[in-house]
LUMLUMDREN-2810 file (N, C-alpha, C; in Angstrom, 1 decimal):
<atoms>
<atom><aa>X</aa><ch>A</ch><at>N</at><xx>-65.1</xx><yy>-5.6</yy><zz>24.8</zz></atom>
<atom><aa>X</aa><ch>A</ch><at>CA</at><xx>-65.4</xx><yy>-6.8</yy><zz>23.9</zz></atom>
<atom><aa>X</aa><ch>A</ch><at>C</at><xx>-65.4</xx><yy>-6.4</yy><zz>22.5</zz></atom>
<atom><aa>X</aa><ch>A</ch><at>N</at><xx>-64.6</xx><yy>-7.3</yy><zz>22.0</zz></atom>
<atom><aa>X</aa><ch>A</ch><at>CA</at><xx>-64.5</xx><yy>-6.9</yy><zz>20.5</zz></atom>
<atom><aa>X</aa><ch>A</ch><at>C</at><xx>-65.5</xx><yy>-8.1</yy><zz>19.8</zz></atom>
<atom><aa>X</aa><ch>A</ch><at>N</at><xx>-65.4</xx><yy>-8.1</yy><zz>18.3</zz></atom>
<atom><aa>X</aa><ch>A</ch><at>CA</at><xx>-66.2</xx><yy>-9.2</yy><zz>17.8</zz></atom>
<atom><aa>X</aa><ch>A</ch><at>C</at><xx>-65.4</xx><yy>-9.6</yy><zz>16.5</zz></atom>
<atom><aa>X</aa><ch>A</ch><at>N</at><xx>-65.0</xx><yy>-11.0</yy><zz>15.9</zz></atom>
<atom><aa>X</aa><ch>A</ch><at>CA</at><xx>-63.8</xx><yy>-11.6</yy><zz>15.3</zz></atom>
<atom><aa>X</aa><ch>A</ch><at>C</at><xx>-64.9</xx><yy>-12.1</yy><zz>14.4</zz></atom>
<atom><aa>X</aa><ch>A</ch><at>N</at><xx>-65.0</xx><yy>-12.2</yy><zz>12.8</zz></atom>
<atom><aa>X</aa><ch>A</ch><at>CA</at><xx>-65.7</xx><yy>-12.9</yy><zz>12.0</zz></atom>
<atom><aa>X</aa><ch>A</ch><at>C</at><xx>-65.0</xx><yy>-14.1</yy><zz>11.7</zz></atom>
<atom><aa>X</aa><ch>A</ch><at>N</at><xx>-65.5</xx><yy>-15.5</yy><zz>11.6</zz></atom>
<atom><aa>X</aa><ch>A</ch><at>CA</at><xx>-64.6</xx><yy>-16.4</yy><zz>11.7</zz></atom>
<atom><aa>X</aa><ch>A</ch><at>C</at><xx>-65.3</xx><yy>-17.1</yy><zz>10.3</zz></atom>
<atom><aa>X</aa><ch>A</ch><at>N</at><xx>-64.7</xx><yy>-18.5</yy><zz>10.1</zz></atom>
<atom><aa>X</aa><ch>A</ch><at>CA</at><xx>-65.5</xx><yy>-19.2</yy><zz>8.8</zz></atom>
<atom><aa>X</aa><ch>A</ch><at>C</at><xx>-66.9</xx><yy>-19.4</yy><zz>8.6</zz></atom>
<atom><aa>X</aa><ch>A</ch><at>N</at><xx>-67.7</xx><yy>-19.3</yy><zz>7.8</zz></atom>
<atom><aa>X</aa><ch>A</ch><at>CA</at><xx>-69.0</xx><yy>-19.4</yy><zz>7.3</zz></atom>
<atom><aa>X</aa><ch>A</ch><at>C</at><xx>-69.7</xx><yy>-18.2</yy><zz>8.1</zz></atom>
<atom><aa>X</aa><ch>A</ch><at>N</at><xx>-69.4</xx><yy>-16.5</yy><zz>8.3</zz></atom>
<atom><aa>X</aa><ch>A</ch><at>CA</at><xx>-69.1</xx><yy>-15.4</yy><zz>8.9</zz></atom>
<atom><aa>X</aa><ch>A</ch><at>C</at><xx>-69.9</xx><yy>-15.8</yy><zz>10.3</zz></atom>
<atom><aa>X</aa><ch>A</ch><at>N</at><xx>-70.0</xx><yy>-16.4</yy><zz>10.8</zz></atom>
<atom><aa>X</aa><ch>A</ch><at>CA</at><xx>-69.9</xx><yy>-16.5</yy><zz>12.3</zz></atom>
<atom><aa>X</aa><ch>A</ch><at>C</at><xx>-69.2</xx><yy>-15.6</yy><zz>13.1</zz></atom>
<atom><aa>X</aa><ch>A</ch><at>N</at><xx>-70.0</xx><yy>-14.6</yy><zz>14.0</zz></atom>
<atom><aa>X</aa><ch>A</ch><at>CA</at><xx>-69.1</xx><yy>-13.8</yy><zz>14.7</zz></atom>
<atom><aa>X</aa><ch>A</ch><at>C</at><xx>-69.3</xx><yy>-14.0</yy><zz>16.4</zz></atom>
<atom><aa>X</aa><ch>A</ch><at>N</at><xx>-67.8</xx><yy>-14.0</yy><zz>16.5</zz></atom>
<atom><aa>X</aa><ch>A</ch><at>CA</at><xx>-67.2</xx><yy>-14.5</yy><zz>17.6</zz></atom>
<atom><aa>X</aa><ch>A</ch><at>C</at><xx>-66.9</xx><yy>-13.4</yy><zz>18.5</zz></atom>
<atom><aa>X</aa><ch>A</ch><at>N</at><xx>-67.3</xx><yy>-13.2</yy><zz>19.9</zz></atom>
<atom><aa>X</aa><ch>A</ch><at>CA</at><xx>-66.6</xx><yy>-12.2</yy><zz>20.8</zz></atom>
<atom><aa>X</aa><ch>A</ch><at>C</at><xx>-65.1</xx><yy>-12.5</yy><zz>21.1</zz></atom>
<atom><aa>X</aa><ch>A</ch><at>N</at><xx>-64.5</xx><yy>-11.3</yy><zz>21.3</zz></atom>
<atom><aa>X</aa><ch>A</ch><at>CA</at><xx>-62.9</xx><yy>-11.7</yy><zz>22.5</zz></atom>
<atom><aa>X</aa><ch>A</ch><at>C</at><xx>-62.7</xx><yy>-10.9</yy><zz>23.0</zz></atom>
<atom><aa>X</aa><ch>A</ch><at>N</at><xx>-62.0</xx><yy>-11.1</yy><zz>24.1</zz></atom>
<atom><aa>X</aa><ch>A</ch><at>CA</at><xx>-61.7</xx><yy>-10.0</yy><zz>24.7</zz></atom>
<atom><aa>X</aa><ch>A</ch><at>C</at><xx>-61.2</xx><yy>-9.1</yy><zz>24.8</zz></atom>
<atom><aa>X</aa><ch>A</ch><at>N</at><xx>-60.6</xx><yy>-7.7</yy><zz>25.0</zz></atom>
<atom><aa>X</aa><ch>A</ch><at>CA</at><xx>-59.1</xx><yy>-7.1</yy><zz>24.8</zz></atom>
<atom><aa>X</aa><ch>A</ch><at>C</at><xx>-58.1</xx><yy>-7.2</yy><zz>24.7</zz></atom>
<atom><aa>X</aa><ch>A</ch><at>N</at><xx>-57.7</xx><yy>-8.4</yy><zz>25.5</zz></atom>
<atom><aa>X</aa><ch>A</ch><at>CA</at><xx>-56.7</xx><yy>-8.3</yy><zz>25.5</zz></atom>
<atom><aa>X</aa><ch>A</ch><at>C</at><xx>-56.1</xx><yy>-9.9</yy><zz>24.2</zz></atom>
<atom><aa>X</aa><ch>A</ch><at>N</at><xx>-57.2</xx><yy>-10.5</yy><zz>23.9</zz></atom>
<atom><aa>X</aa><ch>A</ch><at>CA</at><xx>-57.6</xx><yy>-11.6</yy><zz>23.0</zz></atom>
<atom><aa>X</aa><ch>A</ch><at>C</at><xx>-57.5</xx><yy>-10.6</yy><zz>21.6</zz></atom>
<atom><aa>X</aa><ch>A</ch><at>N</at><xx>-58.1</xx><yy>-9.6</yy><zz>21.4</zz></atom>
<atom><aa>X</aa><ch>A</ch><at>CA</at><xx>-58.1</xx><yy>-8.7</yy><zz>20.4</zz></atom>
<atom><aa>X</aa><ch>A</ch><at>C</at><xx>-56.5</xx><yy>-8.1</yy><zz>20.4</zz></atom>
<atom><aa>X</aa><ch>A</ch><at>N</at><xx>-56.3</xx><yy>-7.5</yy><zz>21.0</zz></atom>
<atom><aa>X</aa><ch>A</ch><at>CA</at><xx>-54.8</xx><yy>-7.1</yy><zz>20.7</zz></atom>
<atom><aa>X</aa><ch>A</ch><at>C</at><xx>-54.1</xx><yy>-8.5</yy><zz>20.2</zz></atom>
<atom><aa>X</aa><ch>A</ch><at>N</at><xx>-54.2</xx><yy>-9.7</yy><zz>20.9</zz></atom>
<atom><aa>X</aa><ch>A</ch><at>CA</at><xx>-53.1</xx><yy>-10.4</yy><zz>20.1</zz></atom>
<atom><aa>X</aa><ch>A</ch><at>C</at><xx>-53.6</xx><yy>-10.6</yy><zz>19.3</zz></atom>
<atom><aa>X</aa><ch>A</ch><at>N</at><xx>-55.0</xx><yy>-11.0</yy><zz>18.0</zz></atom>
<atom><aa>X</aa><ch>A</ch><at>CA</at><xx>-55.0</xx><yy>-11.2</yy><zz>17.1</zz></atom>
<atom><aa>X</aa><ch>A</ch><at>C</at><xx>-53.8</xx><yy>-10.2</yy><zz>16.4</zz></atom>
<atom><aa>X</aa><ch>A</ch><at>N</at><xx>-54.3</xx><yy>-8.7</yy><zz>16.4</zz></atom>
<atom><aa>X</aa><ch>A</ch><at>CA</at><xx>-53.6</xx><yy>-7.6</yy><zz>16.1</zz></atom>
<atom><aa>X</aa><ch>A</ch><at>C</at><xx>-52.1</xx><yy>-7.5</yy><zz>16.3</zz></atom>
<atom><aa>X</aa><ch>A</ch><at>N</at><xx>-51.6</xx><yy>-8.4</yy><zz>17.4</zz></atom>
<atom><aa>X</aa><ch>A</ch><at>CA</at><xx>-49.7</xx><yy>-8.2</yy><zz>17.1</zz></atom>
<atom><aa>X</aa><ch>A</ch><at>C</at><xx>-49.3</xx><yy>-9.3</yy><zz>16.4</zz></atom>
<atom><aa>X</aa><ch>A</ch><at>N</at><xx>-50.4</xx><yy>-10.2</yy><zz>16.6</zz></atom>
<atom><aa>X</aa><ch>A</ch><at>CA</at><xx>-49.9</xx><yy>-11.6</yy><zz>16.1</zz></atom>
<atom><aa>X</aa><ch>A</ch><at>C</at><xx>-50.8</xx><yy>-11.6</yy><zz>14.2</zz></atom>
<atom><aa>X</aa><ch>A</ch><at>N</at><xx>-50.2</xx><yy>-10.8</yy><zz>13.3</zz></atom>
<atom><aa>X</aa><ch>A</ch><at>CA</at><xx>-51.0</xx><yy>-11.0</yy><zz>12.0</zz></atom>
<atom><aa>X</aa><ch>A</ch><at>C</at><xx>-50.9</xx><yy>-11.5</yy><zz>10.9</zz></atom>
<atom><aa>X</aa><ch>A</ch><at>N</at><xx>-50.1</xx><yy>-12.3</yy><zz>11.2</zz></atom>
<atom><aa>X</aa><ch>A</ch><at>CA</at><xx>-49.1</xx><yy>-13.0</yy><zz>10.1</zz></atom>
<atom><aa>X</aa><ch>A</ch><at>C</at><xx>-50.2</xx><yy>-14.5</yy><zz>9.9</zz></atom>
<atom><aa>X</aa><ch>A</ch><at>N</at><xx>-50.0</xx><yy>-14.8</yy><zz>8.7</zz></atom>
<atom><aa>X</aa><ch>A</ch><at>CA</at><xx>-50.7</xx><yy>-16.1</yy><zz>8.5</zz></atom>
<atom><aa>X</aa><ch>A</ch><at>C</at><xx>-50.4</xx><yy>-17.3</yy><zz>9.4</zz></atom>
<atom><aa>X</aa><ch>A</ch><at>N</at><xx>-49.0</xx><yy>-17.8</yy><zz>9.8</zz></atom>
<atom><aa>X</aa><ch>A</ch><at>CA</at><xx>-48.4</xx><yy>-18.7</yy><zz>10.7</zz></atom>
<atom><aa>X</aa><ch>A</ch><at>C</at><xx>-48.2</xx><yy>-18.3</yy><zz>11.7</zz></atom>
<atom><aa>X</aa><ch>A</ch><at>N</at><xx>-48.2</xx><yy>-18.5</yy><zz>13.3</zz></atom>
<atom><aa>X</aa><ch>A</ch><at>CA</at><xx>-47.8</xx><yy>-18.1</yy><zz>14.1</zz></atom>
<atom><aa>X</aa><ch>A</ch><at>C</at><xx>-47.1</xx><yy>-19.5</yy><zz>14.6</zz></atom>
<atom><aa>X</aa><ch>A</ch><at>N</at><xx>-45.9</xx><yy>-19.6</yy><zz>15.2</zz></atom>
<atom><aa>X</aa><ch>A</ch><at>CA</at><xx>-45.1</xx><yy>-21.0</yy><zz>16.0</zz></atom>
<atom><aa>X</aa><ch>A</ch><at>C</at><xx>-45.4</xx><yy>-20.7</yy><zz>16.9</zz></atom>
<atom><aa>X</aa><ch>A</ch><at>N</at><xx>-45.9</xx><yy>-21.8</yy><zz>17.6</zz></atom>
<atom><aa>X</aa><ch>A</ch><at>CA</at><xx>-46.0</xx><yy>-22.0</yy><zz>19.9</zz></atom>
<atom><aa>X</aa><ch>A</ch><at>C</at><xx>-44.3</xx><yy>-21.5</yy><zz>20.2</zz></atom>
<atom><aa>X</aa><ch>A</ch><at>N</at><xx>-43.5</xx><yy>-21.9</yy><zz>19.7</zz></atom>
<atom><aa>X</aa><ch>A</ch><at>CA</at><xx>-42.5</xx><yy>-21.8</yy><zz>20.0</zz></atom>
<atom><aa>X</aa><ch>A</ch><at>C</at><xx>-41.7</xx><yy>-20.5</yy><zz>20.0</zz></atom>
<atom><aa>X</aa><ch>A</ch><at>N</at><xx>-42.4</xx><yy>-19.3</yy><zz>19.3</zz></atom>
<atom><aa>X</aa><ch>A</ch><at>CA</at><xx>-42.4</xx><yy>-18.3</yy><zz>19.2</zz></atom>
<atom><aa>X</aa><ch>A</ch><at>C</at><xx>-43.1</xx><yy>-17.1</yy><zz>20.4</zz></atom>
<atom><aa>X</aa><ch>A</ch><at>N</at><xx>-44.4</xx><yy>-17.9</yy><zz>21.2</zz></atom>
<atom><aa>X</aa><ch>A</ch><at>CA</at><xx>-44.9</xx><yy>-17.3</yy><zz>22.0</zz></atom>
<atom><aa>X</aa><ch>A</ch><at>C</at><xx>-44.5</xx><yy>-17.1</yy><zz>23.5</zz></atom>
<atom><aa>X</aa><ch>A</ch><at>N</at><xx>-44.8</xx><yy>-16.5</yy><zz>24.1</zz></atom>
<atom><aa>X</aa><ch>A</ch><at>CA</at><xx>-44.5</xx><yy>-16.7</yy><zz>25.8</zz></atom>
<atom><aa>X</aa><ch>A</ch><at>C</at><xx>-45.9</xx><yy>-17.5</yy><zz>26.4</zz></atom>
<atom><aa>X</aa><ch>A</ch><at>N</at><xx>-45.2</xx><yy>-18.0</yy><zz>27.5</zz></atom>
<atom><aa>X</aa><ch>A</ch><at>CA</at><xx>-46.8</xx><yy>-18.7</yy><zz>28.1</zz></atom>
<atom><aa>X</aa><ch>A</ch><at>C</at><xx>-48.0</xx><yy>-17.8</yy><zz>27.9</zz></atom>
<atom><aa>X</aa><ch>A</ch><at>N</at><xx>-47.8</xx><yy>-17.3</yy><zz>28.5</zz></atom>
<atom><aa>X</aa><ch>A</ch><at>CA</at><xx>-49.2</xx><yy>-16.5</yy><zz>28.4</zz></atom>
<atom><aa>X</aa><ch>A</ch><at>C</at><xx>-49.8</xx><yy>-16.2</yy><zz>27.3</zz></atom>
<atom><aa>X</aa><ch>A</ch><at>N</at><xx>-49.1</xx><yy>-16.1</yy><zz>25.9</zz></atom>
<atom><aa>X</aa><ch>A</ch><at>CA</at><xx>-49.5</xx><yy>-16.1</yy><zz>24.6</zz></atom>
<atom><aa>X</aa><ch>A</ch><at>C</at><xx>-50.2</xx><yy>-17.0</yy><zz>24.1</zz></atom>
<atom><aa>X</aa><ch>A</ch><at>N</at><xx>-49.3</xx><yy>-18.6</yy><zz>24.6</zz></atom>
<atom><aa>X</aa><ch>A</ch><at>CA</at><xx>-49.5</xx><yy>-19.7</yy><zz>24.5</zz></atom>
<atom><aa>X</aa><ch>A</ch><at>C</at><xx>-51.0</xx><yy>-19.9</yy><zz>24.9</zz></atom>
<atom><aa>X</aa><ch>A</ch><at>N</at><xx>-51.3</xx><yy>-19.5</yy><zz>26.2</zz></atom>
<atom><aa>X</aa><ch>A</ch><at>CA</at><xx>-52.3</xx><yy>-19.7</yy><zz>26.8</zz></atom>
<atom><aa>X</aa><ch>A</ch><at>C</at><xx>-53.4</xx><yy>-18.9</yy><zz>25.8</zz></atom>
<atom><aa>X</aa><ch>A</ch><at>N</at><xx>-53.3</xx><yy>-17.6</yy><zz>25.3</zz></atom>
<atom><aa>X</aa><ch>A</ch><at>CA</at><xx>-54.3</xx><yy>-17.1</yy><zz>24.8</zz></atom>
<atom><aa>X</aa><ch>A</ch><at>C</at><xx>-54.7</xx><yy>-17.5</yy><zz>23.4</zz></atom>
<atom><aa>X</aa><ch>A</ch><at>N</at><xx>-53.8</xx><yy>-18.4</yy><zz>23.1</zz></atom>
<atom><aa>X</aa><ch>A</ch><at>CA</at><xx>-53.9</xx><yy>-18.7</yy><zz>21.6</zz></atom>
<atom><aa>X</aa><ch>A</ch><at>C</at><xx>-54.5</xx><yy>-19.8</yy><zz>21.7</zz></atom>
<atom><aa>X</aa><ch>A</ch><at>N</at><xx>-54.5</xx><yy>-21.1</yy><zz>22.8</zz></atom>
<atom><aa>X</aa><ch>A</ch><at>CA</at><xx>-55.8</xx><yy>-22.1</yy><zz>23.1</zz></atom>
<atom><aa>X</aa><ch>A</ch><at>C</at><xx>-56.6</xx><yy>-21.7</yy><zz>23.5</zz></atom>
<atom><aa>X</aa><ch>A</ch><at>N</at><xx>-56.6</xx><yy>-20.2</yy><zz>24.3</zz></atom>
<atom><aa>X</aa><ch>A</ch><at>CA</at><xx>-58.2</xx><yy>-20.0</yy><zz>24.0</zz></atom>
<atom><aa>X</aa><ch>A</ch><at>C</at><xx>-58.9</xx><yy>-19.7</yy><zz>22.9</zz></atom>
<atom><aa>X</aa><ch>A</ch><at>N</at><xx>-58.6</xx><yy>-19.2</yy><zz>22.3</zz></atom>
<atom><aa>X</aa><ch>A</ch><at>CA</at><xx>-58.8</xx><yy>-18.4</yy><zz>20.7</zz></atom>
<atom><aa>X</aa><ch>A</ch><at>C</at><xx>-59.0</xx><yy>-19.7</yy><zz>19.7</zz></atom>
<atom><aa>X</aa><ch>A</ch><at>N</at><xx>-58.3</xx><yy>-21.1</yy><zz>19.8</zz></atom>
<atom><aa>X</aa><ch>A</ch><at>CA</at><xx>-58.7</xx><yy>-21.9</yy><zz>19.6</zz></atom>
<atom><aa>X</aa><ch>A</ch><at>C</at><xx>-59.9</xx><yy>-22.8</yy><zz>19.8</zz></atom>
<atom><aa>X</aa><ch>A</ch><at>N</at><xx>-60.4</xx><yy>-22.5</yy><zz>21.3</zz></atom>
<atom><aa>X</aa><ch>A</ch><at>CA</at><xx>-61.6</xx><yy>-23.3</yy><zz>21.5</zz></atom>
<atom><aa>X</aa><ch>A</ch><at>C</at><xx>-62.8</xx><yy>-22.2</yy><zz>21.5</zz></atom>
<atom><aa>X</aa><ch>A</ch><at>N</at><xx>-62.4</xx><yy>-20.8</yy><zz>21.0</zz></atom>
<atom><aa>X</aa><ch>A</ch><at>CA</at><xx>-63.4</xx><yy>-20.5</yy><zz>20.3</zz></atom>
<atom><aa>X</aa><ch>A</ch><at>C</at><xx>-63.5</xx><yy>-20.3</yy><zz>18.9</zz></atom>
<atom><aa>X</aa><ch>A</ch><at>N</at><xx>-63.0</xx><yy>-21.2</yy><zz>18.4</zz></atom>
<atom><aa>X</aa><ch>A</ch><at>CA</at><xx>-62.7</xx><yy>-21.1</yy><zz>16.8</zz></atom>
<atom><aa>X</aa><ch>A</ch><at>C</at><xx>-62.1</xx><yy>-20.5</yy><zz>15.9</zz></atom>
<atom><aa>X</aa><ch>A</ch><at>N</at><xx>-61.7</xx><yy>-19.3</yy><zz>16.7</zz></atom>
<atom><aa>X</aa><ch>A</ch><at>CA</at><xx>-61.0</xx><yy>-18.1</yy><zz>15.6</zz></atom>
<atom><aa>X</aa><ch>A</ch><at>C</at><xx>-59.5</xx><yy>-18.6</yy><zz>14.8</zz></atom>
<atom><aa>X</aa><ch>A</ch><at>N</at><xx>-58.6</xx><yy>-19.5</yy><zz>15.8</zz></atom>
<atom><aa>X</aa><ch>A</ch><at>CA</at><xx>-57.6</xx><yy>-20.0</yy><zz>15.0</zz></atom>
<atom><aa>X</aa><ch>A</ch><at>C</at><xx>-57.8</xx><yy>-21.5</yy><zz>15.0</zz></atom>
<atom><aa>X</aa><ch>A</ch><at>N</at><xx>-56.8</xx><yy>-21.8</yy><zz>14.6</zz></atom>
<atom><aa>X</aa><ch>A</ch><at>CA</at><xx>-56.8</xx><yy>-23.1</yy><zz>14.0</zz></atom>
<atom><aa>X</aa><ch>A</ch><at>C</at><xx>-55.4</xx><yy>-24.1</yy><zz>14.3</zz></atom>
<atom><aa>X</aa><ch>A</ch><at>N</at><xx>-55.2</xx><yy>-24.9</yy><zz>15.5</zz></atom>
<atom><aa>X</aa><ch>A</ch><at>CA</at><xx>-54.2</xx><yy>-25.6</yy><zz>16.0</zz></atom>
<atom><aa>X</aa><ch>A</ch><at>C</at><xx>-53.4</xx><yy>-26.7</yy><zz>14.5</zz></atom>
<atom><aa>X</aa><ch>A</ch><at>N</at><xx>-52.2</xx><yy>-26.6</yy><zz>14.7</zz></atom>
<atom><aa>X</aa><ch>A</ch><at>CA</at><xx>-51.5</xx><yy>-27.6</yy><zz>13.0</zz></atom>
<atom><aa>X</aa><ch>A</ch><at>C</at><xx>-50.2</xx><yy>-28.4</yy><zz>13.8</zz></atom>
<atom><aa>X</aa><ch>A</ch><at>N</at><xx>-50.1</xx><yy>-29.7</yy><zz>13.7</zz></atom>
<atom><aa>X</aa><ch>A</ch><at>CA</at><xx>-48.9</xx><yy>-29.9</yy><zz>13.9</zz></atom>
<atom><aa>X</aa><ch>A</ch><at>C</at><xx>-48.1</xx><yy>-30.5</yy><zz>12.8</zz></atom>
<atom><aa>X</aa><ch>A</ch><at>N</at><xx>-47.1</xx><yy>-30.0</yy><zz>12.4</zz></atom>
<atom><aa>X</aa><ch>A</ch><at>CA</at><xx>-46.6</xx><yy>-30.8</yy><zz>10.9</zz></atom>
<atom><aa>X</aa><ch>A</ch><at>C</at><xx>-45.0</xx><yy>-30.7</yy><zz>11.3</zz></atom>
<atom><aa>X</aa><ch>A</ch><at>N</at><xx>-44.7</xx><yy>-31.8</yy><zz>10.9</zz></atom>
<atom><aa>X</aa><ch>A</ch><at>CA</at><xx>-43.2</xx><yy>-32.4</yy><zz>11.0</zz></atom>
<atom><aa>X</aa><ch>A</ch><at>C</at><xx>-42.9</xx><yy>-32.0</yy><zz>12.3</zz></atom>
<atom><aa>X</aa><ch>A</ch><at>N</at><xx>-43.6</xx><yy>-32.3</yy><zz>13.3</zz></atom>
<atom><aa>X</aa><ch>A</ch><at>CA</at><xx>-43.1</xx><yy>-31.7</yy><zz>14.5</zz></atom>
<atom><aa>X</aa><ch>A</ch><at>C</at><xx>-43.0</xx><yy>-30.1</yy><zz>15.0</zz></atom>
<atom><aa>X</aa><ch>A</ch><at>N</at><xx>-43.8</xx><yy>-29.3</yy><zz>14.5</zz></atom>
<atom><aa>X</aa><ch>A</ch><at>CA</at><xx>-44.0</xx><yy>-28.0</yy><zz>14.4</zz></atom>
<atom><aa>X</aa><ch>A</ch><at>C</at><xx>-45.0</xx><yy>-28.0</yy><zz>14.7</zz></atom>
<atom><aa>X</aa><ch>A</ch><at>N</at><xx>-45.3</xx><yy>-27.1</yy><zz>15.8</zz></atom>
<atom><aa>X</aa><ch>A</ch><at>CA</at><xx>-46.6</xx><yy>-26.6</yy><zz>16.1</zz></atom>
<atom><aa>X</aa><ch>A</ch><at>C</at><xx>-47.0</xx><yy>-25.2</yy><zz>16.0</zz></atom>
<atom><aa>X</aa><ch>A</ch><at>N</at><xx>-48.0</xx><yy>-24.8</yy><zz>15.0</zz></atom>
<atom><aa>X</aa><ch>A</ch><at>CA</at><xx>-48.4</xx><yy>-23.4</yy><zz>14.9</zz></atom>
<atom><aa>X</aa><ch>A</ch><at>C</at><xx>-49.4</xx><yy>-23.3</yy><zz>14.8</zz></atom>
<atom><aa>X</aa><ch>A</ch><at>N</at><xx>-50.2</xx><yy>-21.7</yy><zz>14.7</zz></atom>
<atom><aa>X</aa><ch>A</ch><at>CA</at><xx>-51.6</xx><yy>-21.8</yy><zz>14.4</zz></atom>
<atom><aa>X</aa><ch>A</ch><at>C</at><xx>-51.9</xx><yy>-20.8</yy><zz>13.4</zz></atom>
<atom><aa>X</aa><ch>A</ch><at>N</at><xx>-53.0</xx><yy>-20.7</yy><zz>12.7</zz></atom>
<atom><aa>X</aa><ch>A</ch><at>CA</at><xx>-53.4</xx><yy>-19.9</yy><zz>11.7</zz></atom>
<atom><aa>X</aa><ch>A</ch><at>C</at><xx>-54.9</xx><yy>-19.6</yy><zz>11.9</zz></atom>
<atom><aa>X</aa><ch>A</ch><at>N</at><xx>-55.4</xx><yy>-18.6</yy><zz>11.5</zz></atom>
<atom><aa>X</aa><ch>A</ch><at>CA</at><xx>-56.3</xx><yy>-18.2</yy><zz>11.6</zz></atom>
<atom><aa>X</aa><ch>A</ch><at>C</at><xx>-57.9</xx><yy>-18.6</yy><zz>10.9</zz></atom>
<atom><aa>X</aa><ch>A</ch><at>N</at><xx>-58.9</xx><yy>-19.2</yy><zz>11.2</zz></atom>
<atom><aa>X</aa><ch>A</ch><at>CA</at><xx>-59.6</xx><yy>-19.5</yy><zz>10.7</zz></atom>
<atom><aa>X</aa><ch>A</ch><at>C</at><xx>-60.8</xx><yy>-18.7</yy><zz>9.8</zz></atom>
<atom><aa>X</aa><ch>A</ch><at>N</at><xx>-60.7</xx><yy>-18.3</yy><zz>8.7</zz></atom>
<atom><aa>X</aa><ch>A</ch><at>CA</at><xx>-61.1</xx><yy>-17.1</yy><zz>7.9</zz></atom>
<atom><aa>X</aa><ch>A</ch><at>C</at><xx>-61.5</xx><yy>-18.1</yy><zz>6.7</zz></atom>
<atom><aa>X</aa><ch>A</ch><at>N</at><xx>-62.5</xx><yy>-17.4</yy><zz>5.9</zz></atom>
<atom><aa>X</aa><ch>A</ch><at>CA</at><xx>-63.0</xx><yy>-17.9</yy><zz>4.8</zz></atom>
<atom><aa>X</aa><ch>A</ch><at>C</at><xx>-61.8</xx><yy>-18.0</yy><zz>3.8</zz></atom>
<atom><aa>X</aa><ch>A</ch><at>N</at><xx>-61.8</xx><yy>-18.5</yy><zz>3.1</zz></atom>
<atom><aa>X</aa><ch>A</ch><at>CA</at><xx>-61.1</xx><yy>-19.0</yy><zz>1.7</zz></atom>
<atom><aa>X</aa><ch>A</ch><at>C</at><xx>-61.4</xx><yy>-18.9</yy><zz>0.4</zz></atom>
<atom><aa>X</aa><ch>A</ch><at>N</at><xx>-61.1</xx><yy>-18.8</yy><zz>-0.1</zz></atom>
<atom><aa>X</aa><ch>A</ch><at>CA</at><xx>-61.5</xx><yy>-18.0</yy><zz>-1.8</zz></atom>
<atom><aa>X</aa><ch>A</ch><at>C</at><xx>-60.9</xx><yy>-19.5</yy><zz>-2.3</zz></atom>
<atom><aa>X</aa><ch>A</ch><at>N</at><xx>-62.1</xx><yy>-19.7</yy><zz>-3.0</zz></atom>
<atom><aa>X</aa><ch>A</ch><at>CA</at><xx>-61.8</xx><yy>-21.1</yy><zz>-4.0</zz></atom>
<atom><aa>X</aa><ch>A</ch><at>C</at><xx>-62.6</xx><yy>-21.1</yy><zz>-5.7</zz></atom>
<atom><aa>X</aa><ch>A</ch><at>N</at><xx>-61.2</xx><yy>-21.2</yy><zz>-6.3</zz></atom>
<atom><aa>X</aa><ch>A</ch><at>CA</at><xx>-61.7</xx><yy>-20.8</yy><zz>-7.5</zz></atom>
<atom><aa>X</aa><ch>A</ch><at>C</at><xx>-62.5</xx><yy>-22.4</yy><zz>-7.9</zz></atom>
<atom><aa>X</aa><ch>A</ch><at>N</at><xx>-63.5</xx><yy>-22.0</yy><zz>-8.9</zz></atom>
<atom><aa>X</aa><ch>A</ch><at>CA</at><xx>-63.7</xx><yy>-23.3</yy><zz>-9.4</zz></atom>
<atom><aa>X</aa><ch>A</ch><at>C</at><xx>-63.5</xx><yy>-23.3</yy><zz>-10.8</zz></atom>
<atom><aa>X</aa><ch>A</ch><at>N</at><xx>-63.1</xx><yy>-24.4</yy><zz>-11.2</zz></atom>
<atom><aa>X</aa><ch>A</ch><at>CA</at><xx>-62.9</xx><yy>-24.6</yy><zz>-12.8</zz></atom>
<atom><aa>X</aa><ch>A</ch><at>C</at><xx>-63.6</xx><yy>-25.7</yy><zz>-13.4</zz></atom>
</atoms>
């Protein structure tokens, strides 16, 4: 078991093999369309534990990772 810091540092367990794909998968955007089932599958789970973040835009479906954000204020 690994442990994933997610937004407002909430830390999240996953599992190894959940952990490795964060790790192949490190890119800001990832496409469904890009993955194999079983990727598919691991990336809704990772989703209903908060770590990423499901988007659909113009008919594209991808996910991105749910991490804090640096917001400047002016």
């Amino acid at each position: 078991m690994r442990t994933f810091t997610v937004s407002g540092g909430i830390e999240t367990f996953v599992t190894l093999n959940e952990g490795k794909w964060l790790e192949k998968h490190s890119a800001d955007i990832v496409y469904k369309t890009d993955l194999s089932e079983r990727e598919q599958y691991m990336a809704k789970q990772l989703c209903k534990k908060g770590i990423l973040n499901l988007h659909v835009r113009e008919g594209k479906t991808f996910y991105t990772r749910n991490v804090n954000r640096v917001v400047s204020w002016k």
